[in-house]
Every structure is written in C-alpha cells, then in structure tokens.
C-alpha positions as CSV (number, residue, x, y, z in Angstrom):
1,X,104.9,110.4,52.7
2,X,106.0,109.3,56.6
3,X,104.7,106.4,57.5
4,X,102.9,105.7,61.0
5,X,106.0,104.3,62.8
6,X,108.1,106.8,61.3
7,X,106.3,108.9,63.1
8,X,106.0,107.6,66.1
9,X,109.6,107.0,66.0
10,X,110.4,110.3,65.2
11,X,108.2,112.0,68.0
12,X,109.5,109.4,70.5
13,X,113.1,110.6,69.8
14,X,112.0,114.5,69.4
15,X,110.3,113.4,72.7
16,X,113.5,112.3,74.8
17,X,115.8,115.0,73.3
18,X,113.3,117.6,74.6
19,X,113.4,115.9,78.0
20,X,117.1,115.8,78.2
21,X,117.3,119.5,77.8
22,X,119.0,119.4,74.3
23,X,118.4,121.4,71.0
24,X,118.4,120.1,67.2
25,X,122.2,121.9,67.2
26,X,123.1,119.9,70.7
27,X,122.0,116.4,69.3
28,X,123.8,117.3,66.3
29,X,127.2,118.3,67.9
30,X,126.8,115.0,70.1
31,X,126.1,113.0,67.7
32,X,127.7,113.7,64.2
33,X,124.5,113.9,61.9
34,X,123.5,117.0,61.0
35,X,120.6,118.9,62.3
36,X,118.2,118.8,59.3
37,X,119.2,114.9,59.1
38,X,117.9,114.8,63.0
39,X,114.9,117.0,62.4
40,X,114.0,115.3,59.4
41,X,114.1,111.6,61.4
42,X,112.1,113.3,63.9
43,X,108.9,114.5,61.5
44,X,109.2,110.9,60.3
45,X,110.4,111.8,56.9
46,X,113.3,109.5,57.0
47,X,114.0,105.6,57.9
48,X,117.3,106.0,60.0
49,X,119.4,103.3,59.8
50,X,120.1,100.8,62.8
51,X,123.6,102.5,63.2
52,X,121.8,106.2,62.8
53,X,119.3,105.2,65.7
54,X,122.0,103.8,67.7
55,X,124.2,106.9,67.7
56,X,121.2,109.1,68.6
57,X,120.0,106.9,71.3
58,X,124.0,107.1,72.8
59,X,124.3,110.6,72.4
60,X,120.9,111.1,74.3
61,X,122.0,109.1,76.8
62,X,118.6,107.1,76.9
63,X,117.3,103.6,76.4
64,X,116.3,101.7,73.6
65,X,113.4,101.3,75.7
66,X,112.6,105.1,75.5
67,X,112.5,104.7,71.5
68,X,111.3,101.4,70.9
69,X,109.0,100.7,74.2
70,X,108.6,103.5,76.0
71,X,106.8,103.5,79.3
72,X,104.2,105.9,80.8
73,X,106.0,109.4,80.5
74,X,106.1,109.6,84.1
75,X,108.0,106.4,84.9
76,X,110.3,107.3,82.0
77,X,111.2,110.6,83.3
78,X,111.8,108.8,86.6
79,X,113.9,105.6,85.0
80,X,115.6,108.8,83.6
81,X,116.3,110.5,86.1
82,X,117.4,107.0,88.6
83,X,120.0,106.4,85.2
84,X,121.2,109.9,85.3
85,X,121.7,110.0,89.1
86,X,123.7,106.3,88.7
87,X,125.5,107.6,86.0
88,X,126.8,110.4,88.1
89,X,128.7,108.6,90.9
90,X,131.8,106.6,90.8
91,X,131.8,103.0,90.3
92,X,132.1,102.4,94.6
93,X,128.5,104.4,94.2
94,X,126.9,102.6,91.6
95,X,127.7,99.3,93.5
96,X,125.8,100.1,96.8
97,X,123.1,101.9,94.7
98,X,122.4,98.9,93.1
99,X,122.6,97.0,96.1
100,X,120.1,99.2,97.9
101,X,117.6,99.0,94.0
102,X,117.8,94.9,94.1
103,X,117.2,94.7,98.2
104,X,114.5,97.1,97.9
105,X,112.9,96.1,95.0
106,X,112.8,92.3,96.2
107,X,111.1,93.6,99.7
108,X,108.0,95.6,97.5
109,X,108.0,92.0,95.4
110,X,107.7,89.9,98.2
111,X,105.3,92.3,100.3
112,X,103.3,92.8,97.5
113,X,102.8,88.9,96.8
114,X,101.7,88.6,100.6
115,X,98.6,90.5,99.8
C-alpha cells in the first residue's frame, strides 16, 4: 500500500515529466530505468532510492526543488522555463544573463523595501 509521500513524490515527478513534454518511454530512454520501474515510482508503489531519484531528476532536467519543494505551478513552469532559456546559450550568455537576474533582482529588493 503507497504511502502519502510516496505519492506525493510520485505525482510530483509524473507532474514535471508531463511539463517537460516527455513520455514514460522518453524518461526511460534518458534515464536507464525501465518504464514500469518509472510508472511504478510515479503511483507511489515504490521507495526509489536516492541514486534512482537523482537520475530522474537529471534526466528531467529539473530541480530538486520541483520534487522535494516545489513552488506554486506557475512560478515553477516559469523557474522552468528561465533554466531552460539559460541552459540554451553559451557560457558568454549565461554570464550577462545572470548579470542582468542579480542587478534586476537587487533593484525589485531594494524598491520593494522602500515601500
């Protein structure tokens, strides 16, 4: 019988393969473990193990944070889609984008603390 944070586990996982576009098969190919071993951790039948969960999280190409402390599903689409969009460019491209993140980020933080 799956246990509450199985489950929860599971449907956070089933949760961010269905929002990076991949299928049971997909997650499988990326990641070695077989599909029923994947669907199976998703329905909360199964415990993975730290090493299971770490592989799936790599081949998802998400955060821990997705699995483990997810944030409203709106945010975590748009974390998602700000990671993917780093991800993308070369190195020259991830060093001004995070330029421009910290600069802007500090101006909202300091406006913000004006009010």
């Amino acid at each position: 019988m799956p246990n509450k944070n199985l489950k929860e586990l599971g449907a956070r996982l089933r949760t961010a393969r269905n929002s990076r576009g991949f299928t049971l098969d997909q997650l499988s190919d990326r990641s070695g473990y077989s599909s029923r071993h994947i669907a199976n951790i998703e329905k909360g039948d199964v415990n993975p193990s730290f090493e299971v969960l770490f592989n799936l999280v790599k081949a998802l190409g998400v955060s821990f944070d997705t699995v483990f402390d997810p944030a409203d599903e709106q945010m975590e689409v748009e974390i998602q889609e700000i990671a993917g969009l780093y991800r993308a460019c070369p190195e020259q491209g991830r060093r001004l984008i995070l330029i421009a993140i910290r600069a802007m980020a500090h101006e909202m933080m300091d406006t913000s603390n004006e009010n």
